[in-house]
N, C-alpha and C positions, 0 to 999 in steps of 0.2 A: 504494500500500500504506500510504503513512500516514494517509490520507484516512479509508482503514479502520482503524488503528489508533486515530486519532483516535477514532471513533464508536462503536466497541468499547469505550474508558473512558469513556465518554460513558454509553453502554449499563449497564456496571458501576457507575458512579455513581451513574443509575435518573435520566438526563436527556438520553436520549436522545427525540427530539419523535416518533420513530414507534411508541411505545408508547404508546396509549392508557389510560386508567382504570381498563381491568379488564386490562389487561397483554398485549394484540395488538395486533399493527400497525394502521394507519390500512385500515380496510374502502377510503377512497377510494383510494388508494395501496399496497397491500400491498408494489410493489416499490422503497418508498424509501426509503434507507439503511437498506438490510441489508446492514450489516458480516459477517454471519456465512456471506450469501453464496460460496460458490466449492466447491471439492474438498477435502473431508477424507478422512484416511486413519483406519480405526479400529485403535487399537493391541490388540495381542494376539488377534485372529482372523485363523483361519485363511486361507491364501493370500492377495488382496490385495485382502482387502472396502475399499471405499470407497464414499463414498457425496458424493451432488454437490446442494449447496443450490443451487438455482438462481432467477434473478429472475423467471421468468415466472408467471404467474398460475396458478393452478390450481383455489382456489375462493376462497370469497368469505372475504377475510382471509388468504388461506392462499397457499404460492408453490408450485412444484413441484420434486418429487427425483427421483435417477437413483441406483436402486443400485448396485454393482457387482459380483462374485465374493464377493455375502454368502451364499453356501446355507446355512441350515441358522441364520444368525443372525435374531435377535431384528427386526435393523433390514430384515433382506431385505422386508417386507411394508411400508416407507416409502412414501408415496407424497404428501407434502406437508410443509411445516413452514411456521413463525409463527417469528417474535420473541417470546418472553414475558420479563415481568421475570429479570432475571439470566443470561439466556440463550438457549436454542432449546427450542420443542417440537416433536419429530416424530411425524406422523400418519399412518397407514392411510388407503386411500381412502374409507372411512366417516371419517373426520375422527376418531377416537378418537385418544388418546393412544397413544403407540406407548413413550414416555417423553421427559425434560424433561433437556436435557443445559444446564449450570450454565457462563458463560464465564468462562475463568482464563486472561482477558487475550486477544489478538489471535487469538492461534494456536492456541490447546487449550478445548476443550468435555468435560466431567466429566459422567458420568452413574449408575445408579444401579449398584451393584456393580462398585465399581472401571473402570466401563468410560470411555476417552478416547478422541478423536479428536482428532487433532492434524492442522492444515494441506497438504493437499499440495500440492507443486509441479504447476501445470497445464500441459499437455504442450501 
């Protein structure tokens, strides 16, 4: 975990080495050092949406997500995310933005209207 926190202020810095130019992971590498990696939980929805950044590949540049008990939210249609400068973007299985959650530090991802995800404990 500090390995990850390490690269998380590293990430926040905007020196982090798997962001590229235009602000996406390394196309050769998408699954390496991604801090932002693992199970968040999102605050203030319903029942007990979370949502899972995971390292495996899924398109080109891109890793893949696992929702969870989101019905009826915004992120329920997740089906990928990137590294982008200052943060996470999460994307639809057409690679659209889904939105751009902002990192405040190790544990919490900031998004647009008040929405957080904060870290959860993985089971």
């Amino acid at each position: 975990m500090i390995t990850a926190a390490i690269a998380f202020a590293a990430l926040l810095a905007g020196s982090a080495t798997p962001i590229a130019e235009e602000g996406v992971m390394s196309p050769d590498d998408p699954a390496a050092a991604n801090p932002a990696a693992g199970l968040w939980r999102i605050e203030g929805a319903r029942d007990r949406c979370r949502i899972s950044l995971m390292k495996t590949p899924a398109a080109a540049g891109t890793l893949g997500v696992l929702v969870e008990g989101c019905d009826g939210h915004r992120l329920a249609a997740a089906a990928r995310w990137r590294m982008a400068r200052g943060g996470v973007e999460i994307q639809d299985s057409q690679g659209r933005a889904l939105m751009r959650l902002a990192a405040q530090g190790p544990d919490a991802l900031a998004g647009p209207d008040g929405l957080r995800l904060t870290r959860a404990p993985e089971a």
